[in-house]
C-alpha positions in Angstrom: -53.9 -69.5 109.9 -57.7 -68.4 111.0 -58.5 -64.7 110.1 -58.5 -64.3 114.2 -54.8 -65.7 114.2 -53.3 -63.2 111.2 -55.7 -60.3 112.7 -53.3 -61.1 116.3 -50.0 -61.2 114.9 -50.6 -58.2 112.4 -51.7 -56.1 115.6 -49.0 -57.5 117.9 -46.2 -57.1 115.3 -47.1 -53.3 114.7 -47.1 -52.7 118.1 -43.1 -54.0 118.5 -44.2 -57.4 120.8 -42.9 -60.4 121.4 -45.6 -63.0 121.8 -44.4 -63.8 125.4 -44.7 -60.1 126.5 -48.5 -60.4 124.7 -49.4 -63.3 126.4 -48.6 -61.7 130.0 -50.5 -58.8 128.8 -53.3 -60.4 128.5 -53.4 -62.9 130.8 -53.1 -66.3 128.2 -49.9 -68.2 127.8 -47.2 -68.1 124.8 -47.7 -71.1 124.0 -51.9 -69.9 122.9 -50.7 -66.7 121.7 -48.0 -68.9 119.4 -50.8 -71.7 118.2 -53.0 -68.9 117.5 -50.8 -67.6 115.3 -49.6 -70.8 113.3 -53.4 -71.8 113.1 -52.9 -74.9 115.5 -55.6 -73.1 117.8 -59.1 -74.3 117.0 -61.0 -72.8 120.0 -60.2 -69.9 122.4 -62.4 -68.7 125.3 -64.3 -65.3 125.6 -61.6 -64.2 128.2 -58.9 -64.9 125.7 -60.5 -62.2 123.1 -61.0 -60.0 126.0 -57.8 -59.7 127.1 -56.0 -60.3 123.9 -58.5 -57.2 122.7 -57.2 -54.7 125.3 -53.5 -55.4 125.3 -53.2 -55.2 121.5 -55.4 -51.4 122.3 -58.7 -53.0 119.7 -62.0 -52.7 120.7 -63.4 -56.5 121.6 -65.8 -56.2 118.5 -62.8 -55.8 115.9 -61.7 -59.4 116.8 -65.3 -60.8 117.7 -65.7 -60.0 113.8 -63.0 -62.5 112.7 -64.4 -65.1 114.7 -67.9 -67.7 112.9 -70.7 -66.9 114.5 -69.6 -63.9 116.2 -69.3 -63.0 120.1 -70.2 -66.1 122.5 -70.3 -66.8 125.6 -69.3 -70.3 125.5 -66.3 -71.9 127.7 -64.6 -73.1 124.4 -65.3 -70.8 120.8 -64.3 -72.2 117.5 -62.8 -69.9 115.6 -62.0 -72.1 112.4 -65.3 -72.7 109.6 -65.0 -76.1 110.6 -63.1 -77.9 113.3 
């Protein structure tokens, strides 16, 4: 699991959500929220950490931090040391 990943489920767990209810939150799908989590998810997108950020009540920086190389603009972000 990436740093990002644990960061998600800690937040979402303390909060009392379901991944599915997180993912329509935010605008992703389970199926992200779940690969996220596992640490199948390599890359997410700047809209991902935006929405993800607001519907588990963080400010965007908090999960920029847990992400190499910090806040991008790129269409795909990897959020593993090496991919």
């Amino acid at each position: 699991m990436t740093p990002l990943g644990q960061k998600v489920k800690e937040l979402r767990v303390a909060m009392g959500l379901t991944q599915q209810k997180l993912a329509e939150q935010a605008g992703v799908s389970q199926s992200l929220i779940s690969a996220l989590e596992s640490g199948r998810r390599k890359y997410v997108g700047p809209q991902d950490i935006t929405g993800l950020a607001a519907s588990l009540e963080v400010p965007e920086d908090e999960l920029w931090a847990l992400i190499p190389g910090g806040r991008n603009d790129k269409r795909y972000i990897p959020i593993a040391g090496k991919v």
